[in-house]
N, C-alpha and C positions, 0 to 999 in steps of 0.2 A: 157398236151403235151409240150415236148420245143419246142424251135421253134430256136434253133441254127443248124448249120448243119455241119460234117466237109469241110472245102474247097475243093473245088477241081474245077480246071478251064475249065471250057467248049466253045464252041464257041459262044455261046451266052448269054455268063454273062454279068454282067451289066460293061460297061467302067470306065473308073478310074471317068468322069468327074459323073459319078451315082452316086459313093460309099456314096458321103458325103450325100447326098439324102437317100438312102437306110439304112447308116446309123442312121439317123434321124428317119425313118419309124420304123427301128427294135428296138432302144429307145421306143420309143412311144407304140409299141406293146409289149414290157416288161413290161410295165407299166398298162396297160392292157388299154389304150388310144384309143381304137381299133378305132374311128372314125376316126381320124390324120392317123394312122397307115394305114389305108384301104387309104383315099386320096392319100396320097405319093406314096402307088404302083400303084396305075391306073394311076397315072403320069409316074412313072417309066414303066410301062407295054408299055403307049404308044411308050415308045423310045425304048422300048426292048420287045415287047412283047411274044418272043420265049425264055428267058431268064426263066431257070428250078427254080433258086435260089427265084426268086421274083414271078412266080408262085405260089412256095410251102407256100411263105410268106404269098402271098395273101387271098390265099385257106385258110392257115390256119386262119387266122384274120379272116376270114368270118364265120365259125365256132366257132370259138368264140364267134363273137358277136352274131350271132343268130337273125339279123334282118329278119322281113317279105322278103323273096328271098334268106336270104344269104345261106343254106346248100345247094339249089339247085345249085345255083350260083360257090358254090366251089367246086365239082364233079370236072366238066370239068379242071378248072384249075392244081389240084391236079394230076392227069391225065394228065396232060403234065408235072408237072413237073417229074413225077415218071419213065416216058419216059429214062429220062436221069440218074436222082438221086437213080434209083432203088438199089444202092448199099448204102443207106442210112436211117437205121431205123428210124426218128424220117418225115423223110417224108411218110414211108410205114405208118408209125403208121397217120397222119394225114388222108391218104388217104382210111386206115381200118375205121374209125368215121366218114368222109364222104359217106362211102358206104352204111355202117351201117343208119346213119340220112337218105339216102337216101333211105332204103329200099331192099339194094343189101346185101343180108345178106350173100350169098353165097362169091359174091366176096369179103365184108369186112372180111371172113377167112381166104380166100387168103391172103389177105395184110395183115392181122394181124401176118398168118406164115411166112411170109417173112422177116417180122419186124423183130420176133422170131428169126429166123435163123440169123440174122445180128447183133445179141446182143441185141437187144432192152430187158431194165431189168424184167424178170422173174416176178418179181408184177406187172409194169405196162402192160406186157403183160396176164395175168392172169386177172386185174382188166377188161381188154376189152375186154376181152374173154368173162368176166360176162354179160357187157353192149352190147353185139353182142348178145347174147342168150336171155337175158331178153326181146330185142326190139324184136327177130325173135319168142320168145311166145307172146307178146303182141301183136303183127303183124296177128301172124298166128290164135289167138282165135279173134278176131275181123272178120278178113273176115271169119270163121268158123259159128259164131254168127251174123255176122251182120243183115240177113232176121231177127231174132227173137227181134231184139230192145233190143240187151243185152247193161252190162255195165263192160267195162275191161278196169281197172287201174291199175294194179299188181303191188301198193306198199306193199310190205311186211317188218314189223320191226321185225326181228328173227335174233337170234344168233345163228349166223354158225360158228363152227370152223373156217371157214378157208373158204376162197373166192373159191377154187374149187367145194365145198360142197355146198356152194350156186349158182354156175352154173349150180349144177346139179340137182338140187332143181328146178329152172326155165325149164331147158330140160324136165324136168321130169313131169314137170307139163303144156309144150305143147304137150307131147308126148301124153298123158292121153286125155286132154280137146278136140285135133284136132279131135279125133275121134267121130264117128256117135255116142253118146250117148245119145245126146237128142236135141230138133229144139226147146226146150223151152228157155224161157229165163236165164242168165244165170248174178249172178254178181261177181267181182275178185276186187277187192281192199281193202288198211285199214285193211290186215291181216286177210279178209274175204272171201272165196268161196260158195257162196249159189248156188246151183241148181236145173233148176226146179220150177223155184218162179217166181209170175205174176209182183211180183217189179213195183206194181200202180203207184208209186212215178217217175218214169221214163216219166208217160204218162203227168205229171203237167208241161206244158208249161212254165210258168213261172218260177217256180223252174229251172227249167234246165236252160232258157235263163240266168236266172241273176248267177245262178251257173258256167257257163263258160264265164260269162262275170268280175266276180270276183275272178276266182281264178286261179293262175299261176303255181306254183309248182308242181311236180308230188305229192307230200304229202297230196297236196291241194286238186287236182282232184279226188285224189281217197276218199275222205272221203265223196260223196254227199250221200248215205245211214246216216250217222249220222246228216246230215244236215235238212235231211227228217226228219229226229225224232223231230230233234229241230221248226223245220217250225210245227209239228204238235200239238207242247204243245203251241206254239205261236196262233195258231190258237183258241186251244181253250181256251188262255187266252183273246180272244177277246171279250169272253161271260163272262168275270169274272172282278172284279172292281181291280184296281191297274194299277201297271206299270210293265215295261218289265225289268228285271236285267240280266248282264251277270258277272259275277267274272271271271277276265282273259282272256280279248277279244283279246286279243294279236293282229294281225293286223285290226280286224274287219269286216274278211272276213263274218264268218255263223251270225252275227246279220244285217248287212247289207244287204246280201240274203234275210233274214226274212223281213227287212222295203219294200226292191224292194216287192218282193212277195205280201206283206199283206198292200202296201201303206200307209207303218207305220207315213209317215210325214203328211196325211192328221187324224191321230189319235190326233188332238191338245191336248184332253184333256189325254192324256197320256206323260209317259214321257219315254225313252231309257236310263236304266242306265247304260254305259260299263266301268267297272274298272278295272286297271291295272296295275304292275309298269310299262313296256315298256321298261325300259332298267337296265341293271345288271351291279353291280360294282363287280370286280375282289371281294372284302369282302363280296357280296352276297351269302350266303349257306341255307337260308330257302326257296329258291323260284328258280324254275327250269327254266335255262337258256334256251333262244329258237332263232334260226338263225339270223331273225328278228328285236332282243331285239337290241335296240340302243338310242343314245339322239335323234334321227330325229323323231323315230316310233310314238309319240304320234303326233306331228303335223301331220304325213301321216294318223294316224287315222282318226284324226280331220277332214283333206280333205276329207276324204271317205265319212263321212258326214256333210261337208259344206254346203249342201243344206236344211237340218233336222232342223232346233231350235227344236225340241223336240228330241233331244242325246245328252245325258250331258258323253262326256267322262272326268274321274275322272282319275288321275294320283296319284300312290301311295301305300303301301303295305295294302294290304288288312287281317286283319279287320280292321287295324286301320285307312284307308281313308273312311269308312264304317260311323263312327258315325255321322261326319256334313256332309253327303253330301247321305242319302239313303232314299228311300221313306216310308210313314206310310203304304203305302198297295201293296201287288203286285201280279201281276197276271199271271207270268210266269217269274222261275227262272232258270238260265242256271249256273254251277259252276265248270270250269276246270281252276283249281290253280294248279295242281301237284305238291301239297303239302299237308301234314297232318295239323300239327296247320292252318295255312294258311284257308283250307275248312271247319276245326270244327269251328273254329272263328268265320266264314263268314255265321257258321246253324246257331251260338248262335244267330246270332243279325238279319240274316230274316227270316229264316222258321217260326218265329212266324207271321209275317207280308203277308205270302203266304196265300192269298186270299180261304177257303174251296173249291174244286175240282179243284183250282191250280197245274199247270205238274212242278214239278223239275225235271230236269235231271242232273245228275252226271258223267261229262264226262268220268271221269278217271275209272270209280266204278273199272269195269268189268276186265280192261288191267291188266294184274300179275305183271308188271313193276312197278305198284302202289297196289299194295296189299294193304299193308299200312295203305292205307286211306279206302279202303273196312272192314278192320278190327275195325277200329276205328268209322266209320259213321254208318255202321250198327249196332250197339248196342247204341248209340246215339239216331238214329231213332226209334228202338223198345222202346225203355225205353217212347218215346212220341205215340207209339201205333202206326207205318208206317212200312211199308216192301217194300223196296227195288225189284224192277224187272228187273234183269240184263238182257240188250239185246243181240241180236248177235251182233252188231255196238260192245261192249264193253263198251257203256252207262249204268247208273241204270237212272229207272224210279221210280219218287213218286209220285202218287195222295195226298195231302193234305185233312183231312178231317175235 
């Protein structure tokens, strides 16, 4: 969203003795400083707090930031300033995302066609038109499903032509799900639609608590079906001798679900191997770049588990951080590289080390966007006498024998 507006003088804009104030705020909120930026106007509010300009500011800074209160918090605001600024696309457009975060789906199309009508650019209004429909199916199958204890995350990774085609992809698919088809349970996320399925994994207290206490993103949220899988090969590598591997733990989120879950740090005589590069150089092309990837990431790993001596996170390309630093036995192996050499590397030098009726899972097997590495692992495996179980999640499963 910008957050510039054209001028235009009203009876309640802020006095010359503001500007340099205001000024200072809207720096600051350029920059995306939004703590500075939010203090400055509640200063400014109080000496002006009919003033549409610093309103619109406000509001939008709050939405931005996204603190615990801020979307509710900036409704109202947004709403006075549109009072006056209503000939103003980039305030209709603020105040269409707050209606939207708010739940007023109906009114965010309003504001969104007004925006429209005012010139507001054609993709940005098209992109919110997406993010208005996406939130009013996400919205409308939760309270549809809620008695039944379903789970709807509706991230989907699919290539639409063209951003109308995926709005209608969403329509289409609350149009369908709102209605009475069935009181059972019901899951949507991770490129998944299952229905009709008792989704046991919903009822594990724990799994869930430390699942939403781990993960942020919508990307994140909707992946606890494959998280499930992973907690279950962990479980029964608790019956098998070795340590626990993960190749590509990137933030650390689903092994650290597993420790919370399975009380992995009172496991002393085990160890957590999580390896990874963590961050990507502009010359990096064997290893798939992820939002995340940064110089900071491995010490935020590290923090996730600060509390464990027994998680050794390894920093490094994988197979070659692999030789000094991986265990003789192990007893549950987890492997999303998305990457081809990268994964074979990574079978040559443990699947021999996986412990007889040890779970590997392969994150990537199933997804088409990694064909690839489906191609190449599973004739790998057969040549060692193992077959592959592609799940719905888009995991393969191996029992080791």
């Amino acid at each position: 969203m910008a957050i510039s507006f054209k001028k235009k003088h009203t009876p309640n804009s802020p006095s010359t003795s503001l500007q340099d104030m205001l000024a200072i705020a809207v720096k600051h909120h350029q920059a995306e400083n939004f703590d500075e930026a939010i203090t400055i106007y509640l200063k400014l509010l109080a000496h002006a707090p009919d003033s549409p300009e610093i309103n619109y500011l406000y509001g939008h800074a709050l939405i931005a930031r996204k603190n615990d209160g801020d979307i509710e918090s900036s409704l109202p605001y947004l709403e006075t300033a549109a009072q006056t600024l209503n000939n103003q696309s980039p305030v209709m457009l603020a105040l269409a995302e707050s209606l939207m975060l708010n739940k007023k789906f109906h009114l965010a199309n309003e504001a969104l066609s007004k925006a429209e009508a005012l010139g507001a650019s054609a993709e940005t209004c098209e992109k919110c038109r997406k993010y208005i429909t996406q939130a009013t199916m996400e919205h409308t199958i939760q309270e549809r499903y809620l008695s039944s204890g379903s789970y709807v995350a509706p991230e989907f990774y699919l290539d639409f032509p063209d951003t109308l085609s995926e709005t209608c992809f969403y329509q289409t698919l609350e149009e369908s799900l709102s209605q009475p088809i069935t009181d059972h349970r019901i899951f949507i996320g991770d490129n998944l639609i299952a229905l009709s399925r008792t989704l046991s994994f919903l009822d594990d207290a724990k799994l869930v608590e430390s699942f939403q206490k781990h993960t942020e993103t919508a990307a994140e949220k909707a992946t606890l079906w494959r998280v499930a899988v992973l907690l279950w090969g962990a479980r029964q590598g608790l019956n098998l001798p070795g340590d626990f591997v993960e190749c590509g733990c990137y933030r650390g989120i689903s092994a650290r679900i597993i420790c919370d879950v399975l009380n992995f740090k009172q496991q002393e005589q085990r160890q957590y191997y999580l390896y990874d590069l963590f961050e990507h150089s502009d010359q990096e092309t064997t290893h798939h770049a992820m939002p995340a990837h940064s110089s900071t990431l491995v010490n935020e790993v590290r923090q996730r588990f600060a509390d464990m001596k027994n998680a050794q996170i390894i920093q490094g390309r994988v197979p070659d951080s692999l030789h000094d630093n991986m265990p003789e036995k192990i007893a549950f192996l987890h492997i999303d590289l998305n990457n081809v050499a990268a994964e074979l590397g990574a079978l040559e030098l443990l699947f021999e080390r996986l412990s007889p009726g040890g779970i590997m899972i392969l994150d990537d097997y199933g997804w088409q966007p990694y064909m690839q590495q489906r191609l190449q692992e599973e004739p790998w495996l057969l040549a060692r006498g193992h077959y592959v179980l592609e799940l719905p999640t888009g995991q393969g499963m191996v029992i080791k024998h």
